[in-house]
C-alpha positions as a LaTeX table, in Angstrom:
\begin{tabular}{lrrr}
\hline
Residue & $x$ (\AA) & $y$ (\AA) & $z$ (\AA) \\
\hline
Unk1 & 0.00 & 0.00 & 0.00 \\
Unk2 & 1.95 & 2.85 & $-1.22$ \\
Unk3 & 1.08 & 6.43 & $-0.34$ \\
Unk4 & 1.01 & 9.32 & $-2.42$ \\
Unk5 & 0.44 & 13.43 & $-1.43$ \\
Unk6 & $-2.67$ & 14.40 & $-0.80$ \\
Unk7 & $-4.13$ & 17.17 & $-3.46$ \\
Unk8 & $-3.72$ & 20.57 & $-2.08$ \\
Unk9 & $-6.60$ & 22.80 & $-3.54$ \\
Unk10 & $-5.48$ & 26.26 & $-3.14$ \\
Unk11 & $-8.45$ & 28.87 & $-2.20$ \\
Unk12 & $-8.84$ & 30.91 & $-5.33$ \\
Unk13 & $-9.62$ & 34.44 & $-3.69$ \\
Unk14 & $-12.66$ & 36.19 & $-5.52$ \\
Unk15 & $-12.14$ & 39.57 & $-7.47$ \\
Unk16 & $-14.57$ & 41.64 & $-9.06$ \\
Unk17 & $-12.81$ & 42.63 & $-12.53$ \\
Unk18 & $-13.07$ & 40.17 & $-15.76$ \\
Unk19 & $-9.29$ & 40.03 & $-16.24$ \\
Unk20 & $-9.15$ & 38.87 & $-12.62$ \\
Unk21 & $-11.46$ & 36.27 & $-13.02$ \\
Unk22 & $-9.72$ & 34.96 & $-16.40$ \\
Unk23 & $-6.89$ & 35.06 & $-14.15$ \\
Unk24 & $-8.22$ & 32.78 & $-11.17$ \\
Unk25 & $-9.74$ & 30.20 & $-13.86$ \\
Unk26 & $-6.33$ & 30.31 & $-15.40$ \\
Unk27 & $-4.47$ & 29.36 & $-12.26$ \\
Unk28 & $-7.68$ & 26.85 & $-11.12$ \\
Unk29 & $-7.18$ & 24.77 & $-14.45$ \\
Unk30 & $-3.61$ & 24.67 & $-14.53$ \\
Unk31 & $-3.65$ & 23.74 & $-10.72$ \\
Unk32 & $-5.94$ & 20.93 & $-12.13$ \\
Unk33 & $-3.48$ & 19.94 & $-14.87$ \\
Unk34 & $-1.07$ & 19.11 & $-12.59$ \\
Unk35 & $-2.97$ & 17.38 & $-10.00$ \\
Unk36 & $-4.37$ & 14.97 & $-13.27$ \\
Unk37 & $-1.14$ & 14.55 & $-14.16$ \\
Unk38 & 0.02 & 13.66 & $-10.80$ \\
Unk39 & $-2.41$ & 11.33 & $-10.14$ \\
Unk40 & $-1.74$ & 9.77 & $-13.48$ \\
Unk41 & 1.85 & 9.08 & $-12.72$ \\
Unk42 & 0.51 & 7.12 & $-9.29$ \\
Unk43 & $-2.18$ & 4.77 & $-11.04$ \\
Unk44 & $-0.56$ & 1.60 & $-10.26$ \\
Unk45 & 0.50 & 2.64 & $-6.82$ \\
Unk46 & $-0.95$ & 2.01 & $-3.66$ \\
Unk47 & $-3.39$ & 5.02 & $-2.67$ \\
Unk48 & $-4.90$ & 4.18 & 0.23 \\
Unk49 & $-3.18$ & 6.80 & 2.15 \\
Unk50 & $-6.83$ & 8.64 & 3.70 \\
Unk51 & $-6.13$ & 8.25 & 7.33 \\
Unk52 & $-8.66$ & 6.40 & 9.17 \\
Unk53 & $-11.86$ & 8.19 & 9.87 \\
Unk54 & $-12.13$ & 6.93 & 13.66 \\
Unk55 & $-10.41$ & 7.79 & 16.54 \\
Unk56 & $-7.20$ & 6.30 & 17.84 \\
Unk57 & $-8.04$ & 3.77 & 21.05 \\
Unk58 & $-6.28$ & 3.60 & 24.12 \\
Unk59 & $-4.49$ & 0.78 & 23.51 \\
Unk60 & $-5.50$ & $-1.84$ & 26.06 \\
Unk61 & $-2.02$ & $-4.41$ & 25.28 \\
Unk62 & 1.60 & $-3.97$ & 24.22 \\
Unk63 & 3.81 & $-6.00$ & 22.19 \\
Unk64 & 6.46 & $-7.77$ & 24.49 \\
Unk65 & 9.64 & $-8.91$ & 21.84 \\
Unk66 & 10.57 & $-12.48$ & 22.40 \\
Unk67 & 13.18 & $-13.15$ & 19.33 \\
Unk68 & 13.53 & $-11.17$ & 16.11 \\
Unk69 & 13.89 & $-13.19$ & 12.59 \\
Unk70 & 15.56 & $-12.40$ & 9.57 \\
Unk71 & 13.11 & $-11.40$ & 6.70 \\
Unk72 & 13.74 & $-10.61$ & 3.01 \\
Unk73 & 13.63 & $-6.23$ & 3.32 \\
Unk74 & 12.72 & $-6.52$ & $-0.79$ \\
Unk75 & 9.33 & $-7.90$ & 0.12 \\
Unk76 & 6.54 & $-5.50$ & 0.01 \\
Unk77 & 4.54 & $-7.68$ & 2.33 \\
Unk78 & 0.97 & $-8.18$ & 1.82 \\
Unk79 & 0.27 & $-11.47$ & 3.53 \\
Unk80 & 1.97 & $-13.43$ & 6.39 \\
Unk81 & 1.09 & $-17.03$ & 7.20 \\
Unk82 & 2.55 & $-19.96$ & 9.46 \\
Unk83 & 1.97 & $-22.91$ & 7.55 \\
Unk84 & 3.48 & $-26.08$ & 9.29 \\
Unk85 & 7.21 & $-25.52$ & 8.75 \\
Unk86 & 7.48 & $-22.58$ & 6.79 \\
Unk87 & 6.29 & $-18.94$ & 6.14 \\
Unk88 & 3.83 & $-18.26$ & 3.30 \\
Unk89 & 3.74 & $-14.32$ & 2.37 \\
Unk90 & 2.57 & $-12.46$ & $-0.43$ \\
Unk91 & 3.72 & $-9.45$ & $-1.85$ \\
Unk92 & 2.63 & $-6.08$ & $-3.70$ \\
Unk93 & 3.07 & $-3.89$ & $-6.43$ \\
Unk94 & 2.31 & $-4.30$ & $-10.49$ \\
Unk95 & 4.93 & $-5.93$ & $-11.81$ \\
Unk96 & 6.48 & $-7.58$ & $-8.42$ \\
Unk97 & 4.29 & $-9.34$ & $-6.44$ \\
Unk98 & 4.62 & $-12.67$ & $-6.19$ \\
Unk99 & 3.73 & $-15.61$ & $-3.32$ \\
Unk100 & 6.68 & $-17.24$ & $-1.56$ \\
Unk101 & 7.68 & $-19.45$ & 1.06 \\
Unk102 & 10.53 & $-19.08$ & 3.57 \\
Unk103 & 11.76 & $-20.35$ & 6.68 \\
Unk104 & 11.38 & $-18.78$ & 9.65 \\
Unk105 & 15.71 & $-17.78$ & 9.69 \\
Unk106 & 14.98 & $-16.26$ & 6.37 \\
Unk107 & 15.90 & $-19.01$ & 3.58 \\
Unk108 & 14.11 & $-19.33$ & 0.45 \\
Unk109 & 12.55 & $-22.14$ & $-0.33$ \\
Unk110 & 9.66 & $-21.71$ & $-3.21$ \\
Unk111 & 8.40 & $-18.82$ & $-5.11$ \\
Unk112 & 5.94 & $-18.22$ & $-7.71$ \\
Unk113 & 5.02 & $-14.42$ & $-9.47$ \\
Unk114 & 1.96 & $-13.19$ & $-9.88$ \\
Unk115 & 0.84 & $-12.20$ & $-13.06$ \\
Unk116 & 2.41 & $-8.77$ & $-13.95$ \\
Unk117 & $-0.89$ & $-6.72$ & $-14.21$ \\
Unk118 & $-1.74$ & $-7.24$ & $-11.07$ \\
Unk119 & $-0.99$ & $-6.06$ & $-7.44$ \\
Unk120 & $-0.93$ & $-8.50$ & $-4.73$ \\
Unk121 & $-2.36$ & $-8.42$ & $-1.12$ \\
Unk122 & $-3.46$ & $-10.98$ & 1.67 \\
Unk123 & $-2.63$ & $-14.56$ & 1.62 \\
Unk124 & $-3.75$ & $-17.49$ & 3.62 \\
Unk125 & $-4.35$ & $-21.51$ & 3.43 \\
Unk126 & $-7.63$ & $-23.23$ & 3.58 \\
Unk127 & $-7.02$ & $-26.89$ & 2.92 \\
Unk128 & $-5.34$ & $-28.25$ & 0.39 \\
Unk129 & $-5.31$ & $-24.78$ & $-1.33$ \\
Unk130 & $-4.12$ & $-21.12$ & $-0.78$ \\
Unk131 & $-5.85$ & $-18.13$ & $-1.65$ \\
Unk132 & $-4.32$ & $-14.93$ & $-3.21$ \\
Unk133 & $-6.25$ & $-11.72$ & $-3.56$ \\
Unk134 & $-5.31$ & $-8.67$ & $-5.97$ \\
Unk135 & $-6.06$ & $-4.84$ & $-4.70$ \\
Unk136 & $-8.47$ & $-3.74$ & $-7.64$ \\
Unk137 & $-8.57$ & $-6.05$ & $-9.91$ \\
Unk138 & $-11.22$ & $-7.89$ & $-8.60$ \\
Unk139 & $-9.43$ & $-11.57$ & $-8.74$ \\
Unk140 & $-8.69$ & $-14.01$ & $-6.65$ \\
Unk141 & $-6.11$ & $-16.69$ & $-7.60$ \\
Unk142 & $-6.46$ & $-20.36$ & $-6.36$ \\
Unk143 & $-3.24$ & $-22.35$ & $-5.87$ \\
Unk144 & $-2.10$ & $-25.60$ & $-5.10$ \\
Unk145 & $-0.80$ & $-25.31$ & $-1.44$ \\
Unk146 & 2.10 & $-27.83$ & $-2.58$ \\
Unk147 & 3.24 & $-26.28$ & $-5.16$ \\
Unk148 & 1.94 & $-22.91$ & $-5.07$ \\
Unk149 & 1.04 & $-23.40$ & $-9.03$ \\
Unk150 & $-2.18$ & $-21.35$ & $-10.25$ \\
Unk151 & $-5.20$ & $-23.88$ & $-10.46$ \\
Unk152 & $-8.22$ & $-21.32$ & $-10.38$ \\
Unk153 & $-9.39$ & $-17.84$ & $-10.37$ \\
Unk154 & $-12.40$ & $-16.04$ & $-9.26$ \\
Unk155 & $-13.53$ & $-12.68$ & $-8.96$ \\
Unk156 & $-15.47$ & $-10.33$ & $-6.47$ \\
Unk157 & $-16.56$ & $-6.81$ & $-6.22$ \\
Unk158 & $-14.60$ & $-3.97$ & $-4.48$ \\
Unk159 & $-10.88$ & $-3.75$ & $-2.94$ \\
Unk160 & $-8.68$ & $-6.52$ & $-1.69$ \\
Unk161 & $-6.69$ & $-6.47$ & 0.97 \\
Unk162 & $-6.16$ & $-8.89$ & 3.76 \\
Unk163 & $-7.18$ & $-12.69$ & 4.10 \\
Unk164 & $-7.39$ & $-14.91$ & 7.09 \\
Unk165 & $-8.84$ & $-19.09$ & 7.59 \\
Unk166 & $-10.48$ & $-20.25$ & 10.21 \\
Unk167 & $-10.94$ & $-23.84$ & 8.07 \\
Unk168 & $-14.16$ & $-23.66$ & 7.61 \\
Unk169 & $-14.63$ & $-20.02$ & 6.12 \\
Unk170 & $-12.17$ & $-17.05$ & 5.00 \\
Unk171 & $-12.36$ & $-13.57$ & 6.50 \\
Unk172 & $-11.16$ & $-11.07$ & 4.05 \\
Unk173 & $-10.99$ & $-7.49$ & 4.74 \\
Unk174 & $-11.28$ & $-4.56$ & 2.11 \\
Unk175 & $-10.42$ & $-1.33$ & 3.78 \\
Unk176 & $-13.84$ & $-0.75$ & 5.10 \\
Unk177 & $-15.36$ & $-1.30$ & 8.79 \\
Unk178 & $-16.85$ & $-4.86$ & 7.19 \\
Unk179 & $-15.43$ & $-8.42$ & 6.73 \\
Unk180 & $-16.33$ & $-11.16$ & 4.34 \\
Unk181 & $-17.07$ & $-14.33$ & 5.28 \\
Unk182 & $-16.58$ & $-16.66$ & 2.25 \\
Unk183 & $-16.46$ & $-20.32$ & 1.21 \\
Unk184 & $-12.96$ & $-21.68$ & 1.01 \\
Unk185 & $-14.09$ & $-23.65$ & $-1.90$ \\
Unk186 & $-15.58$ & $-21.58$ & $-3.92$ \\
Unk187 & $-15.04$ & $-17.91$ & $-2.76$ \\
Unk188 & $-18.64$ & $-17.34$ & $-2.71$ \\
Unk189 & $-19.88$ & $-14.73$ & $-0.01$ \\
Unk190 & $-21.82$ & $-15.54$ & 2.70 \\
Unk191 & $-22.13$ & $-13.00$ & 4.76 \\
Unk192 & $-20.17$ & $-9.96$ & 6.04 \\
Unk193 & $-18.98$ & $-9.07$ & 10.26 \\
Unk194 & $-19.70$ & $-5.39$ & 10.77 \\
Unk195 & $-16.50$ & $-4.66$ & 13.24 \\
Unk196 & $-16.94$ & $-1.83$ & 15.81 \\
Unk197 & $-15.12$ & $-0.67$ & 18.43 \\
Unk198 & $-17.00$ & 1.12 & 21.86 \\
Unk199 & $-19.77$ & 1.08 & 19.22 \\
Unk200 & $-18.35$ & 2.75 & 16.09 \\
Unk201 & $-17.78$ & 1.26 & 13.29 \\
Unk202 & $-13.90$ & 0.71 & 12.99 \\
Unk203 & $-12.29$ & 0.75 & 8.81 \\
Unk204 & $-9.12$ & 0.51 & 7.53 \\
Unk205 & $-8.88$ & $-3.49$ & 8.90 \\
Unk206 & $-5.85$ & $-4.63$ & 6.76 \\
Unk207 & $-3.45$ & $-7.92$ & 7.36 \\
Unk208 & $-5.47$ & $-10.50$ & 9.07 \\
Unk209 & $-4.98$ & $-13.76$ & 11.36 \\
Unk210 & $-7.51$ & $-15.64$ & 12.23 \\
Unk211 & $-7.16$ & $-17.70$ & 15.55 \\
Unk212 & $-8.72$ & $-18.94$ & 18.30 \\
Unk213 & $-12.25$ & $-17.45$ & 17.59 \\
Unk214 & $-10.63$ & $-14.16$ & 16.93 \\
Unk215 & $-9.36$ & $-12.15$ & 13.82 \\
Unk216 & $-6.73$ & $-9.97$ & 14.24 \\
Unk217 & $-6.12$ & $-7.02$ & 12.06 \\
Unk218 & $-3.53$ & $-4.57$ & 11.32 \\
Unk219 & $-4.89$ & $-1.49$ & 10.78 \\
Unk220 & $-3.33$ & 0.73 & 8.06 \\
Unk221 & $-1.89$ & 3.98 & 8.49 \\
Unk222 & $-1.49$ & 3.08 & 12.37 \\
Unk223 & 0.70 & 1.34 & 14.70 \\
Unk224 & $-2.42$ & $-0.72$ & 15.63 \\
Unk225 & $-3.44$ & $-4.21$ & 16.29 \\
Unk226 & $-7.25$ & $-4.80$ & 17.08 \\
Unk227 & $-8.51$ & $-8.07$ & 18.24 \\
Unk228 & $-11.85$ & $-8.50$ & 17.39 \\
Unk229 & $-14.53$ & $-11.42$ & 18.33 \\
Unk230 & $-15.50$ & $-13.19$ & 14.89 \\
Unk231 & $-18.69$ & $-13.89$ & 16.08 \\
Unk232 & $-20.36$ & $-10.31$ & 17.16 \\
Unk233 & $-17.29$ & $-8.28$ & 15.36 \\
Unk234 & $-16.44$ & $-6.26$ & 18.68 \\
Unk235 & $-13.36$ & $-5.10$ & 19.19 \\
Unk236 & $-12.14$ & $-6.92$ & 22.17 \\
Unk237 & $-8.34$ & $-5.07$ & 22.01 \\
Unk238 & $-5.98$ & $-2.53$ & 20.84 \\
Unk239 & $-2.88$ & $-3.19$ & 20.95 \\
Unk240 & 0.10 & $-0.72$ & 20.45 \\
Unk241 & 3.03 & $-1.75$ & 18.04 \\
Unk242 & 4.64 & 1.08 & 17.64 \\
Unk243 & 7.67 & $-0.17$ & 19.86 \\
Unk244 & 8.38 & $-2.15$ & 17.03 \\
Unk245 & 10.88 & $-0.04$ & 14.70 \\
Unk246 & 10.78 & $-0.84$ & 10.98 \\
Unk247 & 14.63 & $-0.56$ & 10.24 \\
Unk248 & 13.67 & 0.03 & 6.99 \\
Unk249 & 14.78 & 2.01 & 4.32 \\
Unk250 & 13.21 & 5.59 & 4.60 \\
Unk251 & 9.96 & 5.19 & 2.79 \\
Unk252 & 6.36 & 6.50 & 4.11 \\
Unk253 & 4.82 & 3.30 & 2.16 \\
Unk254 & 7.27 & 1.26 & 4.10 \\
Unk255 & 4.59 & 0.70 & 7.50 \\
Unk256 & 3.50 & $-1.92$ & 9.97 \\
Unk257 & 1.69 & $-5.03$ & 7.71 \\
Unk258 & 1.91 & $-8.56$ & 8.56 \\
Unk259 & 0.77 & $-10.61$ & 11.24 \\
Unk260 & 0.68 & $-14.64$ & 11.86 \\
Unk261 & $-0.15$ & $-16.39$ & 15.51 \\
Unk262 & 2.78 & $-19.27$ & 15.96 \\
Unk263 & 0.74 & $-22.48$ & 16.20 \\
Unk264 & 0.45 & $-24.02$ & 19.90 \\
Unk265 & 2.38 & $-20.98$ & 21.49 \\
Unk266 & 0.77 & $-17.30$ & 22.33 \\
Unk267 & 3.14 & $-15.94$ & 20.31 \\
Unk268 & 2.89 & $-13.88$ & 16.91 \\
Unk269 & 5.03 & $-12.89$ & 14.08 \\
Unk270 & 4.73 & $-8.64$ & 13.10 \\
Unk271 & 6.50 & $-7.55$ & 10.22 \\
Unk272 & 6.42 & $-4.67$ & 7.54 \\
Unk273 & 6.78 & $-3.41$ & 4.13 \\
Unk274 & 10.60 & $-3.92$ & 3.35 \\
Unk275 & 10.76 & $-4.53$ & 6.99 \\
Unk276 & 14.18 & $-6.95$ & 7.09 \\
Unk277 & 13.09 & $-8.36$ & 10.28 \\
Unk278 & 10.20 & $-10.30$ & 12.28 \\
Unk279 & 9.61 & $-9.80$ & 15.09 \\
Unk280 & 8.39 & $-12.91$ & 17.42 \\
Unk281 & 6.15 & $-10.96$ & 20.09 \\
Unk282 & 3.67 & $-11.57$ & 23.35 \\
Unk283 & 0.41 & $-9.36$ & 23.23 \\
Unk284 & 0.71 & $-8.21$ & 26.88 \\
Unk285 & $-1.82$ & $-6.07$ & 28.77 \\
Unk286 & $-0.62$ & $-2.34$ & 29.35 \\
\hline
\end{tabular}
């Protein structure tokens, strides 16, 4: 999710002469040139830079560091998995994302590009198959968990951004204040989790793990981790990550994405964009 610079409109002030109101349209449609041309130049970037339109939470839980992993700092991460042995993550941006597998002390072991066209996002497993979504290109791709190899695609409406399996039904998130529940067959919907928080509806719900009866969820733009009951969408905590430094090169697209529970421990993985390290952290109350 890359960021661009929001458009400035500069207040045209109002005069009463012709030649100075030839002179303000003058200045309003150039001003307009360049902002077309500027958004032009950003079309296959990540623009979901709007901050998020509720209020920050006291955070109810910190992060408490229990090792830190090597991690490739080229990956644009989209999508972080544990599966068994290995790391699944998926990547971003037209041209570069791909699906990969690593171990956990950063070794390679298996990766396969996404077509070029598109722009990656969240990743998970549901089966004998993993799931891949693209950010607006409506299209999911269906692999072969083994081999990662393409065996289906489907599409759905809107943005897509993070993914999540409980086994029996995905959770993918879109940059709204609503999940999907869908098949993990067939990537029909079947229904959607409005998520709130103190009783407002809560957006921006990016990365996603689902565990335990809960989905967590980055939240883009922030330093924030919500937990949030899959069954009545409440958010049941926010927890503060921004102790976690990014060590990564200086880039405002280069934030907090990434998150995957450790099987049979209460441990999680956090990462980044181009982050070169995870870090293997405790949610611990404040």
């Amino acid at each position: 999710m890359m960021l661009f610079m929001n458009a400035y409109r500069h207040p045209l002030s109002h005069r009463r002469t012709t030649h100075g109101t030839l002179a303000g349209i003058v200045v309003a449609l150039s001003l307009t040139a360049t902002l077309a041309a500027c958004s032009s130049s950003t079309d296959t970037a990540d623009q979901r830079q709007q901050p998020p339109t509720s209020v920050t939470a006291q955070p109810t839980m910190g992060v408490e560091v229990v090792a830190t992993h090597p991690f490739d700092q080229s990956s644009f991460t989209q999508g972080l998995e544990v599966d068994g042995d290995s790391l699944l993550i998926s990547t971003g941006q037209e041209g570069e994302s791909r699906v990969y597998r690593s171990s956990l002390d950063g070794k390679e072991q298996q990766s396969v590009p996404l077509d070029r066209e598109f722009f990656g996002e969240g990743i998970t497993r549901a089966g004998d198959h993993v799931w891949q979504l693209t950010w607006r290109h409506g299209t999911a791709v269906k692999r072969d968990a083994t081999s990662l190899a393409e065996v289906a695609r489907t599409n759905y409406s809107g943005e897509g951004w993070g993914l999540c399996s409980f086994g029996d039904r995905l959770i993918m998130s879109d940059g709204t204040s609503q999940l999907r529940v869908l098949d993990p067959d067939t990537f029909v919907e079947r229904e959607r989790i409005q998520v709130t928080r103190d009783g407002a509806p809560l957006d921006k719900l990016n990365e996603l793990d689902c565990t335990d009866g809960h989905i967590y969820a980055n939240r883009f733009l922030t330093s924030e981790i919500v937990r949030i009951d899959a069954a009545s969408g409440n958010v049941t905590d926010t927890i503060d990550a921004s102790a976690l430094a990014s060590n990564a090169a200086p880039d405002p697209n280069n934030v907090l994405n990434g998150i995957a529970h450790i099987p049979g421990t209460d441990r999680f993985l956090v990462g980044g964009k181009r982050w070169p390290q995870l870090y293997e952290v405790r949610f611990v109350p404040r």
